[in-house]
C-alpha angles and dihedrals in degrees: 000000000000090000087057092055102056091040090054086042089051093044102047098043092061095050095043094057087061126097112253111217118248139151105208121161092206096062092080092077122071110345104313147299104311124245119223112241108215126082144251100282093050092045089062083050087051081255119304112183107142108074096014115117125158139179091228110025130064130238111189090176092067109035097192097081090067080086095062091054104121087180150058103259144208136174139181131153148194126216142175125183129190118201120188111201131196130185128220083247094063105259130123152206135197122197140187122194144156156140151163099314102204149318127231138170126189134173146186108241092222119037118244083232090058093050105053084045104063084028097236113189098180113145089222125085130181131214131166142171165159139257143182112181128146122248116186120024124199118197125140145130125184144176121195130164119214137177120216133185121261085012117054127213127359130192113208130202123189118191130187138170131162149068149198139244142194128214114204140189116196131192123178130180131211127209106178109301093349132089142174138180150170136217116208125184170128130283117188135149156128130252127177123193121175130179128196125190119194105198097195106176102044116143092229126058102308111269136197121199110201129192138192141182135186116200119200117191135188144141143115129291144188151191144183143196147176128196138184146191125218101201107221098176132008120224109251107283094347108101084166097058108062111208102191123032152174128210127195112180132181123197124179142163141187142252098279118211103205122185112256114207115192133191111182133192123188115184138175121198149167090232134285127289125226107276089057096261116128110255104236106345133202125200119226105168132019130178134161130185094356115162124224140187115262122183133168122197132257106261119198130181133186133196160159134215134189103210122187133154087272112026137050109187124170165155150206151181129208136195127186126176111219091159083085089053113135128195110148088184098049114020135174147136124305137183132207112257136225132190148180141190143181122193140163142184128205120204111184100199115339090197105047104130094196101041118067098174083052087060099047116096115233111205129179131163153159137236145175119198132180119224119222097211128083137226107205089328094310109127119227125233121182113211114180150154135228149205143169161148136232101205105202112227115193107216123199113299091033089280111157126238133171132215094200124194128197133186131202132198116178140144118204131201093010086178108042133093093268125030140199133210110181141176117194129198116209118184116185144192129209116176128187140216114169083173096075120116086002118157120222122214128212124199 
């Protein structure tokens, strides 16, 4: 079991590292078109992360769940997304793209075992972990023709590949029905961008400017969060097992000041030869190693969850302030963002021994979220729908897994001038060890 762990560790750290392929028009602006944070079995739920905390699953938003692990847990997904776009002029685009999601691994710091054992009745428990995810992906590639005064026609070509990532350790503490924790890390990441301009009825020798721009990002971040139960009904003769709950949780985070690391290139030329080299250059703008201001904005998120032993069933509100939002070498206008989300999960009977589909979790939800980016000053909304299982997979020494699946419908900036309908695929892989740190025991 151990074994199956690193391997997957050790696997999914080398592919996720490496940059998906996408084509999507928004990621010019910012840095990128932003990852969700949370994983496959609250994407099934439109993302609840707030107030979700499970024995067997994992919530890096809020750090605080880490303190109701009772495992040993990893997890590690797939995905793949189509967009469709359309343009208020009538053309389209359709895109595939995918890759690993994330890799996480989270673990109770006594083992349940231990603690029956030496029959350990202490209110506080302990939970900590690590994670690797992406945050902001860059991927486009566009073509567009315009005709300007005094110069003609001009063909234009944007280019951009790149992204960032955040390593993150985690810790949480539980006293009683009470937990807090903190996610500390570490953001880094490339982006390239590159424009050309073909200016092809110039009076003058046809000329092509071209201008590029390697961005380099790194600093430290940091999140918190603090959840509570309200217990509503004890299992029978068990004060220690709540059987109905509910959960109110709290995560937030700062303005965070990054290091911004730019490389610029600024040609003009009279076109490219054949080979791909620029016919007589000449060089604009050079630098090389210039530092730059970098901020991203305080996030909090707020929300409530109804948890029995058949039903989750939540909520939740966002609010980012973009408005704070710094990049010195790619600046632009942002708006604060606000978001909301409603998501549930039905269990029929978690313990039937002769009834698999009456052990899977069934999960659908809804969610609205405000973008913070523009598209010729037309702000973007994302308004979408979800749905999905948690399959139950029982390991070697009856230990329980999940194979969990979400779906995901949405349609962003309905009324920009470019559009996006998508449908992404998450599949995702939580695997579970109750035998580590586990303390034998010889009479």
């Amino acid at each position: 079991m151990r074994f199956l762990f690193f391997s997957l560790i050790l696997l999914t750290t080398c592919t996720l590292i490496a940059q998906p392929k996408q084509n999507s028009p928004y990621s010019r602006y910012g840095i990128g078109d932003l990852v969700p944070q949370y994983f496959a079995n609250q994407a099934g739920m439109a993302g609840q992360t707030a107030a979700f905390h499970d024995p067997y699953h994992l919530n890096l938003v809020n750090p605080a769940s880490y303190a109701f692990l009772r495992t040993t847990t990893l997890e590690t997904a797939l995905y793949a997304k189509s967009s469709h776009y359309a343009s208020s002029t009538g053309s389209t685009l359709d895109t595939w793209s995918g890759n690993l999601a994330y890799l996480a691994l989270g673990f109770t710091l006594k083992s349940p075992i231990n603690e029956a054992l030496d029959k350990d009745k202490s209110p506080w428990k302990y939970g900590m972990g690590f994670a690797l995810t992406p945050y902001s992906l860059v991927g486009y590639s566009i073509a567009t023709q315009d005709s300007l005064a005094d110069v003609g026609n001009v063909d234009n070509t944007f280019l951009g590949n790149g992204g960032t990532y955040r390593l993150t350790w985690s810790s949480a503490a539980r006293y009683k029905n009470t937990a807090y924790g903190i996610n500390l890390g570490w953001m880094f990441g490339k982006a390239k961008y590159e424009t050309e301009a073909f200016f092809k009825d110039d009076l003058f020798p046809t000329f092509r400017d071209n201008i590029r721009q390697d961005l380099s990002i790194n600093g430290f971040v940091w999140s918190a969060g603090v959840q509570h139960d309200f217990v509503l009904e004890y299992a029978e003769k068990e004060k220690e097992n709540p059987k109905r709950i509910i959960t109110v949780g709290l995560t937030g985070e700062s303005n965070h000041k990054l290091r911004l690391t730019t490389d610029e290139l600024f040609l003009r030329s009279r076109g490219r030869l054949s080979n791909g080299l620029y016919n007589s250059p000449d060089t604009l703008l050079f630098e090389d190693d210039v530092q730059k201001k970098l901020t991203l904005p305080a996030t909090f998120t707020l929300g409530v969850q109804y948890v029995s032993t058949k039903w989750k069933v939540g909520g939740q509100l966002g609010l980012e302030t973009w408005s704070n939002y710094v990049n010195e070498a790619r600046p632009g206008r942002f708006r604060n963002t606000f978001s909301a989300s409603v998501g549930m999960e039905y269990t029929p009977d978690a313990t039937s021994y002769n009834r698999y589909l009456k052990r899977v979790r069934y999960r659908v939800g809804g969610y609205f979220r405000q973008d913070p980016r523009s598209v010729d000053n037309q702000d973007l909304n994302d308004l979408g729908v979800t749905f999905g299982f948690g399959f139950p997979v029982i390991m070697p020494r009856q230990q329980t897994s999940f194979v969990n699946s979400a779906f995901e419908f949405g349609k962003i900036g309905a009324d920009s001038p470019i559009s996006e309908t998508y449908f992404r695929i998450t599949l995702g892989f939580t695997l579970n060890d109750n035998t580590w740190f586990y303390k034998r025991r010889f009479e």
